[in-house]
C-alpha positions as CSV (number, residue, x, y, z in Angstrom):
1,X,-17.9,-34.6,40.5
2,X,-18.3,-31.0,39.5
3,X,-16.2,-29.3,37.0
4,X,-13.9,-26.0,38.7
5,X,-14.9,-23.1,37.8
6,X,-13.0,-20.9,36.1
7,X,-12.8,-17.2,37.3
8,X,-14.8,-14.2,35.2
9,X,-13.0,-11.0,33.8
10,X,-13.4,-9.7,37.0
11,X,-11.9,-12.0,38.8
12,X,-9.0,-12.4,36.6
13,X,-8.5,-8.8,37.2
14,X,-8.3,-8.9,40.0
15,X,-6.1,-11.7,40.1
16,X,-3.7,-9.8,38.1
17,X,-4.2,-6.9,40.7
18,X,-3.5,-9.3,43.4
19,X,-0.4,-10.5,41.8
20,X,0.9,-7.3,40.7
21,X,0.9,-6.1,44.8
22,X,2.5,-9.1,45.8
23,X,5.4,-10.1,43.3
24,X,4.2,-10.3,40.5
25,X,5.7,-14.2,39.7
26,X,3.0,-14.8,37.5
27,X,4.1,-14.2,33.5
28,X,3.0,-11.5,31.7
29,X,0.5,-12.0,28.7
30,X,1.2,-11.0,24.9
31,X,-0.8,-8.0,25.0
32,X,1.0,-6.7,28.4
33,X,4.5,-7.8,27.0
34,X,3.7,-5.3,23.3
35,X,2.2,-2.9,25.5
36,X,5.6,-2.9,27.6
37,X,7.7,-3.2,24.6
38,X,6.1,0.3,23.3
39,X,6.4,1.8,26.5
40,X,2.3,2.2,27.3
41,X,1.9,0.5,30.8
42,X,2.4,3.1,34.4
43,X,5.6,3.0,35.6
44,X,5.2,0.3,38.4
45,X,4.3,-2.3,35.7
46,X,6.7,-0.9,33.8
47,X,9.2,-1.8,35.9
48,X,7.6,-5.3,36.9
49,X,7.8,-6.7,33.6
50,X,11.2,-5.3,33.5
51,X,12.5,-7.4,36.6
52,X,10.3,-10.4,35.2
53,X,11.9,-10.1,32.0
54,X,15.6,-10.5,34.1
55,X,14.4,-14.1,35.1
56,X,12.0,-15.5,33.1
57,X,13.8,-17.3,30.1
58,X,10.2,-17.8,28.3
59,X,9.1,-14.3,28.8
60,X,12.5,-12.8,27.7
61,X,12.1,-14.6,24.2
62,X,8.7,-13.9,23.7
63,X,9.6,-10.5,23.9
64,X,12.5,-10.4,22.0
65,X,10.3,-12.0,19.0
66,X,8.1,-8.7,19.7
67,X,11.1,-6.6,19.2
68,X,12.0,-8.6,15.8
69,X,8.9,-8.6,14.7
70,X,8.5,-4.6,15.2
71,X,12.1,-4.3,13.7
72,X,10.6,-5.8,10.6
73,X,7.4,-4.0,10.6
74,X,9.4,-0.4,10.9
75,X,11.4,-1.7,7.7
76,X,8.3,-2.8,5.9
77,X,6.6,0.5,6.3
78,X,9.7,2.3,5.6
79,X,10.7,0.7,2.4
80,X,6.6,1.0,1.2
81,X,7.0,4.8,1.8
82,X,10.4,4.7,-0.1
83,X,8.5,2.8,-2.9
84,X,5.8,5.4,-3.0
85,X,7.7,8.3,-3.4
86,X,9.5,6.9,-6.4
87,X,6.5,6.8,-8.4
88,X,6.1,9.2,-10.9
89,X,2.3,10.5,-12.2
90,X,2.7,12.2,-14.9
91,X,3.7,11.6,-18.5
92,X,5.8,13.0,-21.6
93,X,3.0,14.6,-23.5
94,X,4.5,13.2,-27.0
95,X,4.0,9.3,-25.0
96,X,0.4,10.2,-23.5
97,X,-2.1,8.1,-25.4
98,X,-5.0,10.2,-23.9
99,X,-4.2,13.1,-25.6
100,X,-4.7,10.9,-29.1
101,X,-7.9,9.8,-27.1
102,X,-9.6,12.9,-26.4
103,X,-8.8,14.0,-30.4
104,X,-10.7,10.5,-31.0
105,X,-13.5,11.0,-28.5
106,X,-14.1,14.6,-29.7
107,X,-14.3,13.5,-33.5
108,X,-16.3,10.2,-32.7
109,X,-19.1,12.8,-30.2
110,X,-18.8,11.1,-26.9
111,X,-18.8,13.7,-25.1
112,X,-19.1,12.1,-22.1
113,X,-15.9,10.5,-21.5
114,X,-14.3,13.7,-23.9
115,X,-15.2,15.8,-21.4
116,X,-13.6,14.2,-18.7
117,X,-10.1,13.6,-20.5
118,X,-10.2,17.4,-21.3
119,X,-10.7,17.9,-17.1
120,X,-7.6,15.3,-16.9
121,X,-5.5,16.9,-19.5
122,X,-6.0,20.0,-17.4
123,X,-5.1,18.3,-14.6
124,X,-8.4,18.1,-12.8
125,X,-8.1,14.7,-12.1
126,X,-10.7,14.6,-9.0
127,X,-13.3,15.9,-11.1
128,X,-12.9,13.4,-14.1
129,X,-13.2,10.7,-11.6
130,X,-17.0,10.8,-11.4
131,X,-18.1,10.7,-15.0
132,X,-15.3,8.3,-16.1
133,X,-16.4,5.7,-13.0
134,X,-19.7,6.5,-14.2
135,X,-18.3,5.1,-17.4
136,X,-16.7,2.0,-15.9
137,X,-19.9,1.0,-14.1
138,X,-22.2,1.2,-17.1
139,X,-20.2,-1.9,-18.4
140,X,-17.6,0.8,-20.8
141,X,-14.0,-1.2,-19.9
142,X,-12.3,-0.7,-22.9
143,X,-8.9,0.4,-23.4
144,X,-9.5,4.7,-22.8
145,X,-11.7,4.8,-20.2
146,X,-10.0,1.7,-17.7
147,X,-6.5,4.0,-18.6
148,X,-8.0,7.1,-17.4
149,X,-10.2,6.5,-14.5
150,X,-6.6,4.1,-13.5
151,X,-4.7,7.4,-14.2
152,X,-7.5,9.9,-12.4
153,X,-7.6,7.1,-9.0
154,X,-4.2,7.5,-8.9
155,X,-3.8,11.3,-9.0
156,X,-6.4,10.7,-5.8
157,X,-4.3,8.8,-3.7
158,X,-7.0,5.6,-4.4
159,X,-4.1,3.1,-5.8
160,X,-6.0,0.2,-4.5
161,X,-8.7,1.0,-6.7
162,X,-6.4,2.1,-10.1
163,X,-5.1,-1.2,-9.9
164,X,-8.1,-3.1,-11.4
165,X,-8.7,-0.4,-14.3
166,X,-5.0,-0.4,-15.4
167,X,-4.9,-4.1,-15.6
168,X,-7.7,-4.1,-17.6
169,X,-6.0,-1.6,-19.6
170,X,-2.7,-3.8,-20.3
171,X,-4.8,-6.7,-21.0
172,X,-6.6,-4.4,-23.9
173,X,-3.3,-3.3,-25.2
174,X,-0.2,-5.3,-24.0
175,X,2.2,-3.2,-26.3
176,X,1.4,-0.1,-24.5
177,X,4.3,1.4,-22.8
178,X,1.5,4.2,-21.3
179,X,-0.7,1.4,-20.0
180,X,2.3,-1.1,-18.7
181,X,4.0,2.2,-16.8
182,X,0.9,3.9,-14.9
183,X,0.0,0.1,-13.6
184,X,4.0,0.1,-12.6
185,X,3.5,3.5,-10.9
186,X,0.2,1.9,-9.4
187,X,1.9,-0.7,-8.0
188,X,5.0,1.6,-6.0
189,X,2.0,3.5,-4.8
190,X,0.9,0.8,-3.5
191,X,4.5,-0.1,-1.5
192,X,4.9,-3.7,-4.0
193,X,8.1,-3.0,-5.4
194,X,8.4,-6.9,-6.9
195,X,5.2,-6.2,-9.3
196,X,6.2,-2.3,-10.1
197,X,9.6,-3.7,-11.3
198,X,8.1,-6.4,-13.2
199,X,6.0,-3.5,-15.0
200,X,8.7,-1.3,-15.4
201,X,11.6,-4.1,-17.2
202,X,8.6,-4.3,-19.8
203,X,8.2,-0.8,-20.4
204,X,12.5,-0.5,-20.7
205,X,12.5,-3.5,-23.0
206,X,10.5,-1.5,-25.7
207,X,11.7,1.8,-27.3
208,X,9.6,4.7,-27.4
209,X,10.3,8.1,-25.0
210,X,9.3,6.2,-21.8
211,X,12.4,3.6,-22.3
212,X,14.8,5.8,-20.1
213,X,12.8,7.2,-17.4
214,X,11.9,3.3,-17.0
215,X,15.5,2.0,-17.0
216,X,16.4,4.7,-14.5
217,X,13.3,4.1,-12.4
218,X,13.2,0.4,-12.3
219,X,17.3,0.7,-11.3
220,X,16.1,2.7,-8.0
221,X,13.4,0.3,-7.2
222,X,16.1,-3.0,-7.4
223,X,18.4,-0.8,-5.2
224,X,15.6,-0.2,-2.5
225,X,14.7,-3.6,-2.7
226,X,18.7,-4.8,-2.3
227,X,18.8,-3.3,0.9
């Protein structure tokens, strides 16, 4: 006994043609039901759905889970926008470790990685991110160059790629306040309000110049997240 056969795209189109000129009793799919929930189908399908919807206890939940779940979505992406414009880039200059660095670098005659914390201290932070990845590739991770190729990704809207150097540099120097608040400001850029927090209550716990703006930062992140 064969096996039926079970219809090609084509037919099923036109199947769905078929149905749609006479009645339409047949359920709508996932895709049809998100497409009518954003409002993207002609206005004849439109309206189909819309009577199916009024009888069809199956179809009714299945779209009201589309709703819900684009209710959620809209507050995700909102409170990731809120989290990124919280973060703040730049430093005190009496807390910013790289000016001590470039003295260092400048004395020590790597000019390599001196000459892109002088383009970074000038605020040229697109430019120092070639020589200091440069840096990072050829196998140099220490402490100065994953804190300022962090710092010069994230001046570059490339959070997702700051985050890896700036771990590295908390992992080379825990007690840094610099280190512990760019990877905080890395990770609101980044729309992860939990891990920022955790960064900035580390940086508050310490004194130093960066204590305050951390208290007062880390406060407005718990109240977005409260919401």
């Amino acid at each position: 006994m064969s096996s039926p056969s079970v219809p090609d795209a084509p037919e099923l189109r036109g199947l769905r043609e078929f149905a749609q000129r006479h009645g339409n009793t047949a359920c709508p799919d996932a895709v049809e039901l998100a497409e009518h929930q954003a409002g993207t189908l002609d206005e004849e399908r439109m309206r189909a759905i819309s009577d199916h919807l009024a009888t069809c206890d199956e179809c009714s939940q299945e779209r009201a889970a589309i709703d819900e779940a684009e209710t959620e979505l809209g507050f995700a992406l909102d409170l990731e926008r809120e989290l990124r414009q919280l973060a703040r880039l730049k430093l005190p200059e009496s807390e910013h470790e790289l000016v001590g660095a470039l003295r260092d670098e400048e004395e020590s005659g790597d000019s390599s990685l001196a000459d892109a914390l002088a383009r970074q201290a000038r605020g040229e932070h697109e430019s120092a991110v070639e020589p200091l990845q440069a840096l990072w590739d050829d196998g140099d991770r220490g402490l100065q160059v994953a804190l300022a190729l962090g710092t010069a990704l994230l001046h570059v809207d490339r959070a997702e790629d700051a985050l890896s150097c700036l771990r590295q540099a908390c992992r080379k120097a825990p007690a840094s306040s610099e280190a512990r608040w760019m990877l905080g400001q890395c990770q609101l850029c980044r729309g992860d309000g939990k891990a920022a927090l955790r960064e900035l209550e580390k940086v508050a716990a310490r004194p130093g110049v960066l204590r305050a703006p951390a208290e007062e930062l880390a406060g407005a992140v718990r109240r977005l997240l409260a919401k």
